[in-house]
N, C-alpha and C positions, 0 to 999 in steps of 0.2 A: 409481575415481571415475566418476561418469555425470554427466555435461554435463545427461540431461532432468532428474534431482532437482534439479540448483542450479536448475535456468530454472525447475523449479516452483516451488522451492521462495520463488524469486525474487519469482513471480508472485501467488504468494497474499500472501507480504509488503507489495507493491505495491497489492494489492487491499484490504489491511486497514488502510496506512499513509497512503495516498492520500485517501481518503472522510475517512479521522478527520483530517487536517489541512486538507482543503478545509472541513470541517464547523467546525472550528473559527475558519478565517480569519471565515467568516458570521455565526457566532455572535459573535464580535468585533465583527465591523463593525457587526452590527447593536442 
């Protein structure tokens, strides 16, 4: 097991998961 793939693999999750829920709270509110 490699410890950098999880954190990558973490990290793009993070990046794809992130925008689409802050983008969504926005669109919500507004």
């Amino acid at each position: 097991m490699k410890i950098s793939l999880w954190l990558s693999v973490a990290l793009i999750a993070a990046g794809i998961v992130f925008p689409t829920y802050r983008l969504a709270q926005v669109a919500r509110a507004s």
